[in-house]
C-alpha positions in Angstrom: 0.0 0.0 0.0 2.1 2.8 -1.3 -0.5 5.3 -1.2 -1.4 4.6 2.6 -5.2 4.3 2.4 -6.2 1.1 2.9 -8.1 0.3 -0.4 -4.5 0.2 -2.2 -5.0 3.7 -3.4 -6.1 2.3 -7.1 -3.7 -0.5 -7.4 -6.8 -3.0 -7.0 -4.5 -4.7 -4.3 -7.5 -4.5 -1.0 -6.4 -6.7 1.8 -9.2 -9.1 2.9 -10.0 -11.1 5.7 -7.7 -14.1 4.9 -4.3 -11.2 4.5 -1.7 -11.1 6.9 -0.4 -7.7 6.8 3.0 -6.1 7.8 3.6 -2.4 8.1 7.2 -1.6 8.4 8.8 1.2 9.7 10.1 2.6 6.0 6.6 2.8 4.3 6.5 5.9 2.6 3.4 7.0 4.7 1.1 6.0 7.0 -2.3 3.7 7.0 -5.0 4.8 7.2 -8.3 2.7 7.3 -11.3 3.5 5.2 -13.9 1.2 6.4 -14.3 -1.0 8.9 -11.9 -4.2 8.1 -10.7 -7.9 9.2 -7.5 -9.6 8.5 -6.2 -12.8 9.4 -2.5 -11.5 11.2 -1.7 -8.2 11.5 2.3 -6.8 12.3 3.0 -2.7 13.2 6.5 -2.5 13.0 7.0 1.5 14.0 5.2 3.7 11.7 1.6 5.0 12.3 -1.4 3.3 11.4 -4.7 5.6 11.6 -8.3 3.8 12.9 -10.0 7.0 11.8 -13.4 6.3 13.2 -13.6 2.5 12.3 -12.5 -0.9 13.7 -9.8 -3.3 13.0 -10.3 -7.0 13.7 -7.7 -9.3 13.6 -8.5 -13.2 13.7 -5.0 -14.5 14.6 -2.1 -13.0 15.8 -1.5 -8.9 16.5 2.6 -7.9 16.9 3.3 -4.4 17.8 6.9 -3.7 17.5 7.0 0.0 17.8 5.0 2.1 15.9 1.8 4.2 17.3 -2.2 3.3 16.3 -4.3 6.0 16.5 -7.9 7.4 16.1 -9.5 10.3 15.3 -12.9 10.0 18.0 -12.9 8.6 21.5 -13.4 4.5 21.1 -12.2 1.6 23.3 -9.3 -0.1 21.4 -9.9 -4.1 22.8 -7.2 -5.8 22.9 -7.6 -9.5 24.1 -4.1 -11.3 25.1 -2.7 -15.1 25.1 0.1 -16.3 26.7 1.8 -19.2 25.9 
């Protein structure tokens, strides 16, 4: 996602709910999410991803390696945690 919305920015390259995405700490700008979306494994790796006003699921497994989430209206941000 070079163009940092979500959608792929016209590159017809949308991840769906079966995508495990990774954003690294050189993309060239930040995500931002432009409807609510699912994915299967989901990786922040220190740049900024923007919630804007909608939700985020993830199905399997969440890394957060640096980086900041954000969103632009007060919402709870669940997070729900295993161990092993």
């Amino acid at each position: 996602m070079v163009s940092g919305n979500w959608s792929g920015g016209g590159s017809g390259a949308t991840p769906g709910s079966g995508d495990n995405i990774t954003i690294n700490s050189n993309a060239p700008n930040n995500l931002v999410l432009d409807q609510n979306r699912t994915v299967a494994n989901f990786t922040v790796g220190g740049d900024t991803v923007d919630l804007g006003t909608y939700t985020l699921i993830t199905t399997g497994i969440t890394y957060f390696n640096g980086g900041l989430v954000t969103q632009r209206q007060p919402k709870y941000i669940r997070l729900t945690v295993s161990f092993w």
